[in-house]
C-alpha positions in Angstrom: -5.4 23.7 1.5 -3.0 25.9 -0.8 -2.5 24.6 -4.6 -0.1 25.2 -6.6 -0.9 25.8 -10.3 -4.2 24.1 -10.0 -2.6 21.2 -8.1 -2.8 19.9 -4.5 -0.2 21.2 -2.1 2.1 17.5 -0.9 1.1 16.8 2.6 3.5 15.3 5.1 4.1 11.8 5.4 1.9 10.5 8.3 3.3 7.8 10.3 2.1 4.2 9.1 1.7 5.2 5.2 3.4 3.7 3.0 5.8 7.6 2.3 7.0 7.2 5.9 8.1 3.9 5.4 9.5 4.1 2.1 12.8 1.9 1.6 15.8 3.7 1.4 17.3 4.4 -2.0 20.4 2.0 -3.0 23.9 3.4 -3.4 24.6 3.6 -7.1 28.6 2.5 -7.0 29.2 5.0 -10.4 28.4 7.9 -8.5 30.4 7.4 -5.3 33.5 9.0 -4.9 36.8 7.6 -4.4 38.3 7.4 -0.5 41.1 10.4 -0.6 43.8 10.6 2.1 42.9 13.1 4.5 45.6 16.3 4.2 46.4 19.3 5.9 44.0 21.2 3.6 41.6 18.3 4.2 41.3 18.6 7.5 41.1 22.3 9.7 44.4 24.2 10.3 43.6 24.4 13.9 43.6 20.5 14.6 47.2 20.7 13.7 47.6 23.5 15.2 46.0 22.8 18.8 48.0 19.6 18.7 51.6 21.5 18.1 50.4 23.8 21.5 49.5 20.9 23.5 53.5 19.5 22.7 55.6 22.2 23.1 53.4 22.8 26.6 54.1 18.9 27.6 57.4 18.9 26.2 58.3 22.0 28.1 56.4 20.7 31.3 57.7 17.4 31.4 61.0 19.3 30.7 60.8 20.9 33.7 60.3 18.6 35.7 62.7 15.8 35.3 65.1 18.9 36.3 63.2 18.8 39.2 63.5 15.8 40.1 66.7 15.8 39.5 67.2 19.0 42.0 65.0 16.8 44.5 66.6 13.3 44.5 70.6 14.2 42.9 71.0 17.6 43.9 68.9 17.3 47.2 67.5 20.9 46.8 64.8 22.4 49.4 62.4 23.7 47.0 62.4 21.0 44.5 59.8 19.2 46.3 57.4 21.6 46.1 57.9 22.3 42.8 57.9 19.0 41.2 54.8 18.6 42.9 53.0 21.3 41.0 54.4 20.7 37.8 53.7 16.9 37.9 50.4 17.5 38.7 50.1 20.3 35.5 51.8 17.6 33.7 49.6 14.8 34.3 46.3 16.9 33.1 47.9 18.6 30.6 49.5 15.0 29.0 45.6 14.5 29.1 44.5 17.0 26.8 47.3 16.0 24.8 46.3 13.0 24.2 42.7 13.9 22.8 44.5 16.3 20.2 47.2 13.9 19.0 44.6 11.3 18.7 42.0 13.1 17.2 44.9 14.2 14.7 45.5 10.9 14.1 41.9 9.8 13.5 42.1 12.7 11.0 44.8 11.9 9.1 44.2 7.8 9.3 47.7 7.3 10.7 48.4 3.9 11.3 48.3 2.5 14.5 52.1 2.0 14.9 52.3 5.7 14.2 49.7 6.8 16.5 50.9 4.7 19.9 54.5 6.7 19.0 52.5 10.2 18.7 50.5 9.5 21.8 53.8 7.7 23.7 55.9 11.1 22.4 54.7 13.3 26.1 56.0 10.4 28.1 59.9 10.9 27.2 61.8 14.1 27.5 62.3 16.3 24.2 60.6 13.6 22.3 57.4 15.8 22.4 59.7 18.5 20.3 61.1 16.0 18.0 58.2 14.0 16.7 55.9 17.4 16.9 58.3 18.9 14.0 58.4 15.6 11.8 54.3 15.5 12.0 54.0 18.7 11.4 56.5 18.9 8.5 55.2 15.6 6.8 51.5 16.8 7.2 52.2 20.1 5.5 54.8 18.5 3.1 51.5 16.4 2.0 49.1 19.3 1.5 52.1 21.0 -0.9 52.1 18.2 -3.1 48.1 18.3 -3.1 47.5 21.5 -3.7 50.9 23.6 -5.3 50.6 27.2 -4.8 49.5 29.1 -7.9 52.9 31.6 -8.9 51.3 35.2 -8.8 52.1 37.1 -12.2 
C-alpha cells in the first residue's frame, strides 16, 4: 500500500463498516440558498425556442386544416378529403410534441396551473397557437430584461 507523507493511503469504504453507513450530513438552513423564479436566462434558450417551432407548426397545421374542412363539408371540394386527412393526421402527432415542449416550458418556468391548461389548450383553437406563443414569449423575455439589464458598451 502507497503512503503519503509517511501516512497510510484511505481505503475504500467496505460494505457493513461503519464509513459505508455513515448518516447523512444535516442541511444547515444558513447556507441554503433562496428559491429564485426560473427566467429566460435561467432556463436554456432552446426550451423556449423549440416550444415557439412547435406553435407556429400547429398553428399553421391546424390552420390549414379547418380550411379544409371547410372546402370538404361548405364548399363540397373533391380534393379536400384527401387532404384534410393528411393534415389531421400531421396535426394530431405534431399537437403531441407540442404538448411535451409547452409543458416542459411550463415545468421550467413554474407557471401556474391555470396558465399551463391555457398554453397546452392554445393548439386546439385556430390562431390561438399564434397569439398566446407571442405573449409567452414576450413575458418570458420581458422577465429575463428586468433580471439581467444589458451592460451599455462604452
Amino acid at each position: 500500500m502507497r503512503t503519503t507523507a509517511g501516512r497510510p493511503a484511505a481505503l475504500p469504504a467496505v460494505a457493513g463498516s461503519r464509513a459505508a453507513h455513515a448518516p447523512p450530513r444535516p442541511c444547515d438552513p444558513e447556507q441554503d440558498l433562496p428559491e429564485r423564479p426560473v427566467t429566460l436566462d435561467g432556463m436554456k434558450r432552446s426550451v423556449l425556442t423549440r416550444y415557439r417551432i412547435m406553435a407556429y407548426v400547429t398553428g399553421v397545421l391546424l390552420v390549414a386544416l379547418t380550411l379544409g374542412m371547410i372546402g370538404k363539408y361548405v364548399l363540397d371540394l373533391g380534393g379536400a378529403a384527401d387532404f384534410t386527412q393528411v393534415v389531421s393526421i400531421a396535426h394530431g402527432w405534431l399537437y403531441v410534441v407540442y404538448l411535451i415542449f409547452a409543458f416542459d416550458l411550463g415545468s421550467k418556468a413554474k407557471w401556474p396551473v391555470k396558465k399551463q391548461l391555457w398554453v397546452l389548450l392554445a393548439g386546439t383553437v385556430p390562431t390561438a397557437a399564434f397569439f398566446v406563443e407571442r405573449s409567452i414569449t414576450r413575458e418570458l423575455e420581458a422577465e429575463a430584461a428586468v433580471e439581467d439589464p444589458a451592460v451599455a458598451k462604452a
